[in-house]
SETOR-364400 format. One line per field, with one value per atom (N, C-alpha, C, CB): residue number from 1; residue in three letters; chain; atom name; x, y negated, z. Coordinates in steps of 0.2 Angstrom, whole numbers, plus 5000, padded with zeros to 4 digits. Atoms other than C-alpha are relative to their C-alpha. Glycine has a CB too. Layout:
% residues N
pos: [NUM | ...] $
code: [ALA | ...] $
unit: [A | ...] $
site: [CA | ...] $
X: [X | ...] $
Y: [Y | ...] $
Z: [Z | ...] $
This chain:
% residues 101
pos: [1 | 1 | 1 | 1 | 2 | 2 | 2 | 2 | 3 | 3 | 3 | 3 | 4 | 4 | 4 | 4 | 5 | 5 | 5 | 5 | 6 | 6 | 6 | 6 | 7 | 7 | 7 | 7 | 8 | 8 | 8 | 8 | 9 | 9 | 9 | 9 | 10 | 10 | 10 | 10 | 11 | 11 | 11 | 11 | 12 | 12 | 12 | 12 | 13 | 13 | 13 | 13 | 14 | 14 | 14 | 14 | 15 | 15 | 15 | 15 | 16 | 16 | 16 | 16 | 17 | 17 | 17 | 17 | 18 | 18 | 18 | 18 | 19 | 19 | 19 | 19 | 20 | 20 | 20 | 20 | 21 | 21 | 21 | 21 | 22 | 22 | 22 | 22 | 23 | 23 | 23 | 23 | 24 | 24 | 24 | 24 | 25 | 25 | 25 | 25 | 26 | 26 | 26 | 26 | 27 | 27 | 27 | 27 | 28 | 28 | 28 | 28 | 29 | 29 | 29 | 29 | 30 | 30 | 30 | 30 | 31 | 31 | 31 | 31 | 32 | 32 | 32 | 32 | 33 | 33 | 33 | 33 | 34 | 34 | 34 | 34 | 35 | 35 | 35 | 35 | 36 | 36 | 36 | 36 | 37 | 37 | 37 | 37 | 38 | 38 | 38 | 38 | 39 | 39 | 39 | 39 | 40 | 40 | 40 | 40 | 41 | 41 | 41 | 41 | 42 | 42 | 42 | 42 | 43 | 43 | 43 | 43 | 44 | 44 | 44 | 44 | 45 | 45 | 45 | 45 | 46 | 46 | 46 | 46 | 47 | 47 | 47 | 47 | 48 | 48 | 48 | 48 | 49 | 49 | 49 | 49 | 50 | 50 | 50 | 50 | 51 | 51 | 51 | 51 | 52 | 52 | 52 | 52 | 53 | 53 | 53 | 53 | 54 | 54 | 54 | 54 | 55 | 55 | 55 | 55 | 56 | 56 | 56 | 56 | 57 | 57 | 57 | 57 | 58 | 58 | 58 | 58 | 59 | 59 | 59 | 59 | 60 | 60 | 60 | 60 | 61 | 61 | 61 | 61 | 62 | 62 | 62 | 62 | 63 | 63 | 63 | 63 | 64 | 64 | 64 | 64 | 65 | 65 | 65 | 65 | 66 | 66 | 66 | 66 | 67 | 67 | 67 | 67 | 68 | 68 | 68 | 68 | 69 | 69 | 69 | 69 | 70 | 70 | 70 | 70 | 71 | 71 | 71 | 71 | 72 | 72 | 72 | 72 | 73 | 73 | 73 | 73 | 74 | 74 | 74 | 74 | 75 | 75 | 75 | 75 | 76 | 76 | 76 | 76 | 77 | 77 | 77 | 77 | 78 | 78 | 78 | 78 | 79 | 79 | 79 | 79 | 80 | 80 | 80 | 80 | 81 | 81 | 81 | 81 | 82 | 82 | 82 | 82 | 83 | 83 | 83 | 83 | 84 | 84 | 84 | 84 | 85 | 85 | 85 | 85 | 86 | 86 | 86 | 86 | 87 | 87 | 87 | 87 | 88 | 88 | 88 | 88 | 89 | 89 | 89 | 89 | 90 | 90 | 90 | 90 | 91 | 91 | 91 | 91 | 92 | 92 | 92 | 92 | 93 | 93 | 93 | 93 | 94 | 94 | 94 | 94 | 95 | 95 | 95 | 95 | 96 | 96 | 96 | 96 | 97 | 97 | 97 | 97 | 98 | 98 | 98 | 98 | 99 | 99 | 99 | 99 | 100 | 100 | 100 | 100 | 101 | 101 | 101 | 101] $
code: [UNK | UNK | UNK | UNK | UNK | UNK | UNK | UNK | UNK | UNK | UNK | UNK | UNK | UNK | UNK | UNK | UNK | UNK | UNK | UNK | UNK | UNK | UNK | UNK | UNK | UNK | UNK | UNK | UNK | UNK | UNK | UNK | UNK | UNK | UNK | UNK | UNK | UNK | UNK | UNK | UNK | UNK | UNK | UNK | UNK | UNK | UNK | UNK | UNK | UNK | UNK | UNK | UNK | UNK | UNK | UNK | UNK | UNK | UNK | UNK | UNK | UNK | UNK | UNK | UNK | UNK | UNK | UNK | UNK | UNK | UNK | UNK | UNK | UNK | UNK | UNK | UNK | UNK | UNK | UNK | UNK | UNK | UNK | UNK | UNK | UNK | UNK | UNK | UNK | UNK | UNK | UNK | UNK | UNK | UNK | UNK | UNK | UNK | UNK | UNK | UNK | UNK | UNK | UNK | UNK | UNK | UNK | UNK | UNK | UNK | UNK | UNK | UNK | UNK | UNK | UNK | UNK | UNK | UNK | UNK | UNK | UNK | UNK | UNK | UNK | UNK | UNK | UNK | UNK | UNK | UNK | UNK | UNK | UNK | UNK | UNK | UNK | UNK | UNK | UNK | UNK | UNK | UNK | UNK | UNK | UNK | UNK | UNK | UNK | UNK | UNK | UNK | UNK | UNK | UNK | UNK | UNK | UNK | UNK | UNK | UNK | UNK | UNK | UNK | UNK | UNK | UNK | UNK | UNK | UNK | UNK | UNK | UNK | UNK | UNK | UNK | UNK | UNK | UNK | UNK | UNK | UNK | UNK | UNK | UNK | UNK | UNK | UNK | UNK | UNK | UNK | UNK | UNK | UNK | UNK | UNK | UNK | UNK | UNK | UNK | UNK | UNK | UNK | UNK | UNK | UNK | UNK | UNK | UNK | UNK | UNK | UNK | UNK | UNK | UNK | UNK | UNK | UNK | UNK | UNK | UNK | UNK | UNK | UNK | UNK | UNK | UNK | UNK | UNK | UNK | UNK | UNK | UNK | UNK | UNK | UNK | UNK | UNK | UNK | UNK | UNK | UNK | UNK | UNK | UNK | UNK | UNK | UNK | UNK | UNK | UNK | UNK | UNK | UNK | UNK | UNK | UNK | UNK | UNK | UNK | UNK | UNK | UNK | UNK | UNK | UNK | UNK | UNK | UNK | UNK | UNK | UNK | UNK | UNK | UNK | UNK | UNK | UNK | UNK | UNK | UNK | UNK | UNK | UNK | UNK | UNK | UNK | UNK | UNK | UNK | UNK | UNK | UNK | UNK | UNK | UNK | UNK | UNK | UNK | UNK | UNK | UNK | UNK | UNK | UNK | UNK | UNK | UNK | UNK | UNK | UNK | UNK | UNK | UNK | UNK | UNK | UNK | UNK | UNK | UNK | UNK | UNK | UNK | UNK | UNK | UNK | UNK | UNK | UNK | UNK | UNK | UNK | UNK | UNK | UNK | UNK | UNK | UNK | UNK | UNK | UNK | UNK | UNK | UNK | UNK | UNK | UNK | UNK | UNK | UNK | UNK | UNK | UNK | UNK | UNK | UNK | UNK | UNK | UNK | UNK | UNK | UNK | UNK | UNK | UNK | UNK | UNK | UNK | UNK | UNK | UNK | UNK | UNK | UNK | UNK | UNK | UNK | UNK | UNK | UNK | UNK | UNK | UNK | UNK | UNK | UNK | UNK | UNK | UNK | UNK | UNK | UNK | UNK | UNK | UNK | UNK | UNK | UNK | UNK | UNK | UNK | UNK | UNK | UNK] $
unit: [A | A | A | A | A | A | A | A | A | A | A | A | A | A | A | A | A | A | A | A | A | A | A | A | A | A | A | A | A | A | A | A | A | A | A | A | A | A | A | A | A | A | A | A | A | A | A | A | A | A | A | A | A | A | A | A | A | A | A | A | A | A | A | A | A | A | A | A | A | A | A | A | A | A | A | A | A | A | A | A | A | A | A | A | A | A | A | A | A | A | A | A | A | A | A | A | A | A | A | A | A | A | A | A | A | A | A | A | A | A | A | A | A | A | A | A | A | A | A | A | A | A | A | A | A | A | A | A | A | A | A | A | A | A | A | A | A | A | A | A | A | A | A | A | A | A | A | A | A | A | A | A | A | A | A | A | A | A | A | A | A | A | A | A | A | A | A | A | A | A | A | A | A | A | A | A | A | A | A | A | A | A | A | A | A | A | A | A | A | A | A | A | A | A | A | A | A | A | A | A | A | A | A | A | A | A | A | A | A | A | A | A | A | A | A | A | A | A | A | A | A | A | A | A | A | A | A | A | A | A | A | A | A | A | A | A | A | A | A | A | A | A | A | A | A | A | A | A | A | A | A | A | A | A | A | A | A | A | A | A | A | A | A | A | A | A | A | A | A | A | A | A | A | A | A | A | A | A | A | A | A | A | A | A | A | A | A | A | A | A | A | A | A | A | A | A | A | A | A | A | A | A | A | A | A | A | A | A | A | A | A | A | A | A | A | A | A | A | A | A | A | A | A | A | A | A | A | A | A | A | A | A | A | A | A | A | A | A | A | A | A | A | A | A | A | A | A | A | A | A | A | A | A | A | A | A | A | A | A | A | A | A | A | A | A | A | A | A | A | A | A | A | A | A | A | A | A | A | A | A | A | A | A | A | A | A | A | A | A | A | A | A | A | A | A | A | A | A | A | A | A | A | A | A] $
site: [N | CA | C | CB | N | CA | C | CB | N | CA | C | CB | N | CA | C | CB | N | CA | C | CB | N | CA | C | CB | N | CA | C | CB | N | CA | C | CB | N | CA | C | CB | N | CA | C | CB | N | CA | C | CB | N | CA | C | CB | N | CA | C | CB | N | CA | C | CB | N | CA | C | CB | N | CA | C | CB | N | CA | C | CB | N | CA | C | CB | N | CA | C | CB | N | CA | C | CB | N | CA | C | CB | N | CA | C | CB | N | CA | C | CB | N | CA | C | CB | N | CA | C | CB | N | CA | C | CB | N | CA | C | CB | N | CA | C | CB | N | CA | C | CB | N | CA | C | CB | N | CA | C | CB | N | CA | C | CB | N | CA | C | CB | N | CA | C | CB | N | CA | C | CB | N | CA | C | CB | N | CA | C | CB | N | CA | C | CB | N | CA | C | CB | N | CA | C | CB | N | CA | C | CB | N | CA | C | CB | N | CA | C | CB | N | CA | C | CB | N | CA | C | CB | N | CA | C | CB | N | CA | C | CB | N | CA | C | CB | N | CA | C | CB | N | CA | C | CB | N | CA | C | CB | N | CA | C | CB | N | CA | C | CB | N | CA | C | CB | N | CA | C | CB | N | CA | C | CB | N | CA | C | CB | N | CA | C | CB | N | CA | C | CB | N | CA | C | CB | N | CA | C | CB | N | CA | C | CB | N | CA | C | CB | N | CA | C | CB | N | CA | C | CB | N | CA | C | CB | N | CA | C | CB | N | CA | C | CB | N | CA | C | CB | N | CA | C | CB | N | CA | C | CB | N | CA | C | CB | N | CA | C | CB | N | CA | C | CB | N | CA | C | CB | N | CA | C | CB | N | CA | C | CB | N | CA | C | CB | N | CA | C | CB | N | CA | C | CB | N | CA | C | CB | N | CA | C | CB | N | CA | C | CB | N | CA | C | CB | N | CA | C | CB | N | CA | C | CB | N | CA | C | CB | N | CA | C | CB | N | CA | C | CB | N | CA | C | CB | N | CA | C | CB | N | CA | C | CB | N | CA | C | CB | N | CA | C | CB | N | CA | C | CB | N | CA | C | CB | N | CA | C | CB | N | CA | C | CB | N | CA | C | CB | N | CA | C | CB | N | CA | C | CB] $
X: [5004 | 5000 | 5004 | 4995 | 4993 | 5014 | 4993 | 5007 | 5000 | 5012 | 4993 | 5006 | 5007 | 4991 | 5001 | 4994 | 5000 | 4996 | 5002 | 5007 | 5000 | 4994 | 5009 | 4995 | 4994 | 5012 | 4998 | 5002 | 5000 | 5014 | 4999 | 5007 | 5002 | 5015 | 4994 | 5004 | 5009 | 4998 | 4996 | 4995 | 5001 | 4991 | 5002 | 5002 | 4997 | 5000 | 4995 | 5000 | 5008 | 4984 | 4998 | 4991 | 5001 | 4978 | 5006 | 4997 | 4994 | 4996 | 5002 | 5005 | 4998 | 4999 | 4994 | 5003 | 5004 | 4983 | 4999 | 4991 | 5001 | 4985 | 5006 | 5003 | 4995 | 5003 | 5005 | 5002 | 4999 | 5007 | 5004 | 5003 | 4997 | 5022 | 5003 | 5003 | 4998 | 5031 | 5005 | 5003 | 4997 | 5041 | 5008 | 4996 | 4992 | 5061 | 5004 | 5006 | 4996 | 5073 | 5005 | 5002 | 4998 | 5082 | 4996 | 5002 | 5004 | 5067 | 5000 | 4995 | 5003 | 5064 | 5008 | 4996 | 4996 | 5082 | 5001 | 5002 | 4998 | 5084 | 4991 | 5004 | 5006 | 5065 | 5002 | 4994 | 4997 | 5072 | 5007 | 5003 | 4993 | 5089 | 4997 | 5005 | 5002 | 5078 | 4997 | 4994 | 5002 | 5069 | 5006 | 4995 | 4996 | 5084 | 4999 | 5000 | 5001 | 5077 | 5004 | 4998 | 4992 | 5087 | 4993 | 5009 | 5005 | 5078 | 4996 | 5005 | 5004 | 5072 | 4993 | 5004 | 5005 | 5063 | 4994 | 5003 | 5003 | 5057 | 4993 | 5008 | 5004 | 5049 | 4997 | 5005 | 5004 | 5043 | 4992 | 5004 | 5002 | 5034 | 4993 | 5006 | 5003 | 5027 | 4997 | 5009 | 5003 | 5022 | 5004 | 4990 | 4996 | 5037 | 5005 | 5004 | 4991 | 5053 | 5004 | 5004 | 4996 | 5068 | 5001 | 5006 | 4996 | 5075 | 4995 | 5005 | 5001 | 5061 | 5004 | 4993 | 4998 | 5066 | 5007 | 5000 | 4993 | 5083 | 5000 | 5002 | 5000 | 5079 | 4997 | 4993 | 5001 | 5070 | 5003 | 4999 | 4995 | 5083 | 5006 | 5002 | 4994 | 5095 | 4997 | 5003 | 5003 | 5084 | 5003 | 4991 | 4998 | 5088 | 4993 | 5005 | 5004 | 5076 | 4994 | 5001 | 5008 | 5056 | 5000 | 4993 | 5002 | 5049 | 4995 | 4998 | 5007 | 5040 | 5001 | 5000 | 5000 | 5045 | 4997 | 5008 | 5001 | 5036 | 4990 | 5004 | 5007 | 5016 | 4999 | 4996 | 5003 | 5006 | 4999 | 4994 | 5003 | 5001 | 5007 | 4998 | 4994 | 5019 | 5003 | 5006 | 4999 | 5023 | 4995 | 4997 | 5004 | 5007 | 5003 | 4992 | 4999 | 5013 | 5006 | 5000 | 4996 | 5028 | 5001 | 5001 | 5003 | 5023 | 4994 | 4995 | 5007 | 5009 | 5004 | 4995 | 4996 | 5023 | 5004 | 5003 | 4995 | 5036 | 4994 | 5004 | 5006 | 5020 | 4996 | 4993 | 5000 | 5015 | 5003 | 5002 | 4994 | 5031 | 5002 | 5007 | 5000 | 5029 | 5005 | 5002 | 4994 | 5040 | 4992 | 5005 | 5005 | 5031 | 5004 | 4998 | 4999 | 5034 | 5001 | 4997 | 5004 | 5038 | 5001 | 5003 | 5000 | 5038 | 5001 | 4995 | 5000 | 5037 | 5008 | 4998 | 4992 | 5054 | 5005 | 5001 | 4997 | 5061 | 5001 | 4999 | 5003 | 5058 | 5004 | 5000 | 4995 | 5063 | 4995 | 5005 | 5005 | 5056 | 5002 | 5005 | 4999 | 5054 | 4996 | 4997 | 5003 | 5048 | 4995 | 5003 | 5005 | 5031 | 5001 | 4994 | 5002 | 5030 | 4995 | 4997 | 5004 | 5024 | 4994 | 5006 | 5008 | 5006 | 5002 | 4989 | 4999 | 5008 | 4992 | 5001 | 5007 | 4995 | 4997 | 5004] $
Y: [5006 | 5000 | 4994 | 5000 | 5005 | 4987 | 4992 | 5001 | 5006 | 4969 | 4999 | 4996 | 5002 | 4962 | 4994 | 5000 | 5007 | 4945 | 4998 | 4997 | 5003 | 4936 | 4999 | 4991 | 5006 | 4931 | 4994 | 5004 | 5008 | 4915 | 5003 | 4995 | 4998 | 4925 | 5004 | 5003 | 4999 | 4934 | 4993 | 5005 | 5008 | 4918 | 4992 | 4998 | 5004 | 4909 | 4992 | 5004 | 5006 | 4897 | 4997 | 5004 | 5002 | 4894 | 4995 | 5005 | 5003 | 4888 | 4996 | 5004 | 5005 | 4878 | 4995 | 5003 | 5007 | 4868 | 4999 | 5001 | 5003 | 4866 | 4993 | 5007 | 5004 | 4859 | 4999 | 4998 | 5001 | 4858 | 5006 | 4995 | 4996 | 4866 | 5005 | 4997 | 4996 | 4881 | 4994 | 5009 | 5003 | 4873 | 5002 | 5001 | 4996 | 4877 | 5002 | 4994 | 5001 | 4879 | 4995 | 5004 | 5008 | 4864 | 4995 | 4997 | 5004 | 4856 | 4998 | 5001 | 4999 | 4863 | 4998 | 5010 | 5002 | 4857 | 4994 | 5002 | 5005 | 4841 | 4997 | 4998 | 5002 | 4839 | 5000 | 5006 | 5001 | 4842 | 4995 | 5006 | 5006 | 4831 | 4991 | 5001 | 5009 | 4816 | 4997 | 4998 | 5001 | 4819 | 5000 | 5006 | 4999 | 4823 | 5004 | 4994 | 4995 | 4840 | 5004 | 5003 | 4996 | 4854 | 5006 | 5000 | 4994 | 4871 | 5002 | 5008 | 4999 | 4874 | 4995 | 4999 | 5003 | 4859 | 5001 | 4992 | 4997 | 4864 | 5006 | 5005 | 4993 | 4882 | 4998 | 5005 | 5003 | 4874 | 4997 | 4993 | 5005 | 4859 | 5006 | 4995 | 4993 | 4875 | 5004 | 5006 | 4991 | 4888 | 5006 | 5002 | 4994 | 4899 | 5001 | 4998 | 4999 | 4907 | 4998 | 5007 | 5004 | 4899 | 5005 | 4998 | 4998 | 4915 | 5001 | 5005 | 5000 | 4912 | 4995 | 5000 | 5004 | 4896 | 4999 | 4998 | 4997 | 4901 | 5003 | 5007 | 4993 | 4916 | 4997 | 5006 | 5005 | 4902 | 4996 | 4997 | 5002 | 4891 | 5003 | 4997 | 4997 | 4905 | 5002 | 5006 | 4998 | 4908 | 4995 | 4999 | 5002 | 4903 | 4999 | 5005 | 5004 | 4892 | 5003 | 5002 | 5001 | 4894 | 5007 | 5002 | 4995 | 4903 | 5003 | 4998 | 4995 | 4916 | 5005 | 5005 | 4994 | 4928 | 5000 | 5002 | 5002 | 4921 | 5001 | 4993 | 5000 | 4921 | 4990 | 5002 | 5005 | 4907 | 4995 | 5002 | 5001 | 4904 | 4997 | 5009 | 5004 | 4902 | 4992 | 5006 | 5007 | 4888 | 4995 | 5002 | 5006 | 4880 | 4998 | 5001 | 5003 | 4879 | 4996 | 5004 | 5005 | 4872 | 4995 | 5001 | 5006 | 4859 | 4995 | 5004 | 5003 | 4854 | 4995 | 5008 | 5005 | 4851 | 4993 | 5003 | 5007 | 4841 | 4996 | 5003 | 5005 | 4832 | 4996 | 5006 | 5004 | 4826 | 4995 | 5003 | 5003 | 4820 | 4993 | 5007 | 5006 | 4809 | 5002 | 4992 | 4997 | 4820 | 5000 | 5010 | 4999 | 4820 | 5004 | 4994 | 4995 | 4835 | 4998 | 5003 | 5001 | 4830 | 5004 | 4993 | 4993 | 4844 | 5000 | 5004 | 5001 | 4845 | 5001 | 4991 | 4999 | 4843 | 4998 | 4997 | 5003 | 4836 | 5001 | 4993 | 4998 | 4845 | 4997 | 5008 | 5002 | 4835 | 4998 | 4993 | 5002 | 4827 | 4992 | 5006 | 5006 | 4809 | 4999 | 4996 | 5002 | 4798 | 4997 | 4998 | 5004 | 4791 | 4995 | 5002 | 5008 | 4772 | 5000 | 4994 | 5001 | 4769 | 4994 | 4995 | 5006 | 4760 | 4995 | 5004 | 5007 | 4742 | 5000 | 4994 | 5001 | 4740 | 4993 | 5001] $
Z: [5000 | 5000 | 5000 | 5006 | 5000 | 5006 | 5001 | 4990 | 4998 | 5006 | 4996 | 4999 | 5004 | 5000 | 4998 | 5004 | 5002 | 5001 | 4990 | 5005 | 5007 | 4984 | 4996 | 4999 | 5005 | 4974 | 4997 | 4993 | 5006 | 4964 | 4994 | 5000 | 5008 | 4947 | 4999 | 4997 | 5002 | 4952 | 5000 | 5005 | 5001 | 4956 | 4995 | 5006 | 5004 | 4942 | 4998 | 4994 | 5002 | 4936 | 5007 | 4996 | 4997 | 4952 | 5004 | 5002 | 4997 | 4959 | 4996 | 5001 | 5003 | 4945 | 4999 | 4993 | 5001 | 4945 | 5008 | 4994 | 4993 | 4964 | 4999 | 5007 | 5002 | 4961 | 4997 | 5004 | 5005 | 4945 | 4998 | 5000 | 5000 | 4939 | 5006 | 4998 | 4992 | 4950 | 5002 | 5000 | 4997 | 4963 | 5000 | 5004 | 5000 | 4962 | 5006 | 4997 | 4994 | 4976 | 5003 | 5000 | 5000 | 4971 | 5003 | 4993 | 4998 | 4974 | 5007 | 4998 | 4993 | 4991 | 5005 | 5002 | 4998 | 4995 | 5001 | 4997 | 5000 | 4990 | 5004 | 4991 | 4995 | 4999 | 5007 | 5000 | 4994 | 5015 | 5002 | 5001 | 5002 | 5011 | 5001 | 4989 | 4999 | 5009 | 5007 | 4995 | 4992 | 5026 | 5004 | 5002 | 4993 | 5035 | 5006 | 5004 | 4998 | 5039 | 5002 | 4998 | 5002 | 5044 | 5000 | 5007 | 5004 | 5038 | 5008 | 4996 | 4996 | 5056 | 5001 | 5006 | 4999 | 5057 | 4994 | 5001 | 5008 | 5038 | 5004 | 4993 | 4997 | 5047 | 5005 | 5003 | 4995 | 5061 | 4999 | 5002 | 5002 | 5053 | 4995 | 4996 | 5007 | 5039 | 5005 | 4994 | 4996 | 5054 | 4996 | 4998 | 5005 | 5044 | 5005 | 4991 | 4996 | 5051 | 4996 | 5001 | 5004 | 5047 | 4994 | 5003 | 5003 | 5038 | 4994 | 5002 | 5007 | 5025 | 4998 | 4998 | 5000 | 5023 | 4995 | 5005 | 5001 | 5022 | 4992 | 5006 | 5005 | 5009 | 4992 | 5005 | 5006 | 4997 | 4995 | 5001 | 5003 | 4997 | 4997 | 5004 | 5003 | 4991 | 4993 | 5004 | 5008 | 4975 | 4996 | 4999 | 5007 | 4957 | 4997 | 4995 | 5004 | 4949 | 5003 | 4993 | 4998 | 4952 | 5006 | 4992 | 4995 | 4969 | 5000 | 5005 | 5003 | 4960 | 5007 | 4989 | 4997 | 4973 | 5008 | 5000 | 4994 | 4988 | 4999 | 5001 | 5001 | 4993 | 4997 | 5010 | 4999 | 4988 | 5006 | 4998 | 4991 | 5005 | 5003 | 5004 | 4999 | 5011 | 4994 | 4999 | 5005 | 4993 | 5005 | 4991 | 4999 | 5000 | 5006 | 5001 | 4995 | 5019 | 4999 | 5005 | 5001 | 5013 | 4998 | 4997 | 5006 | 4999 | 5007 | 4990 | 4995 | 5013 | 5007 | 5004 | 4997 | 5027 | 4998 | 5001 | 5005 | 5015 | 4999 | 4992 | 5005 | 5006 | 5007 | 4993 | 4994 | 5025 | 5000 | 5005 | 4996 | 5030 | 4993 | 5001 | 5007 | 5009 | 4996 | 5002 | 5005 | 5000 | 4995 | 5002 | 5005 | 4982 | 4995 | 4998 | 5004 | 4970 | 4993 | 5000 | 5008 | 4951 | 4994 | 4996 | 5004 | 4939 | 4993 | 5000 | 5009 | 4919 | 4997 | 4998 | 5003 | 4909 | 5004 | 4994 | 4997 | 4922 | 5008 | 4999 | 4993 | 4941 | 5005 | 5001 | 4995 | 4956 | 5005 | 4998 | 4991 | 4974 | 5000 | 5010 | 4999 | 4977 | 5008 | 4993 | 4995 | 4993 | 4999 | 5005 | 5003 | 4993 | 5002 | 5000 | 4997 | 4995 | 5006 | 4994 | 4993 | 5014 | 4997 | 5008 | 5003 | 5013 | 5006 | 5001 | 4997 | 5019 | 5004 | 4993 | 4994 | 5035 | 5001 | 5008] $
């Protein structure tokens, strides 16, 4: 039987019209670099253990090898904290502009 949880490449369509293209590991890198994270606080923040975290950041190119569910807690923590995802020919992570009070 093994693991029920969904993948990202069964979920393909669903995951891409959540948030867009797949996500990289460069991405989920240089996402943390702009916060001034360190992968615990990443896990924490996510409800993950670090050594997913860890085990992400050691992938080559897209996080197909992971749940949906983990991508989301991810992208959900970072995209809190104003990390913004940009994908297409060009995949990277930007900070969002603070709203003026």
């Amino acid at each position: 039987m093994g693991n029920s949880s969904p993948q990202v490449g069964q979920l393909k369509s669903a995951f891409c019209y959540t948030f867009g293209d797949a996500v990289i590991a460069a991405q989920l890198r240089a996402a943390r670099a702009l916060l001034n994270w360190s992968q615990t606080r990443l896990a924490e923040t996510a409800g993950l253990s670090v050594e997913t975290i860890k085990r992400l950041e050691r992938m080559d190119g897209p996080l197909e090898a992971t749940t949906v569910a983990t991508i989301d807690a991810i992208t959900r923590a970072l995209g809190s904290a104003g990390v913004e995802f940009t994908n297409g020919d060009e995949p990277g992570v930007k900070l969002k502009a603070k709203r003026k009070r």
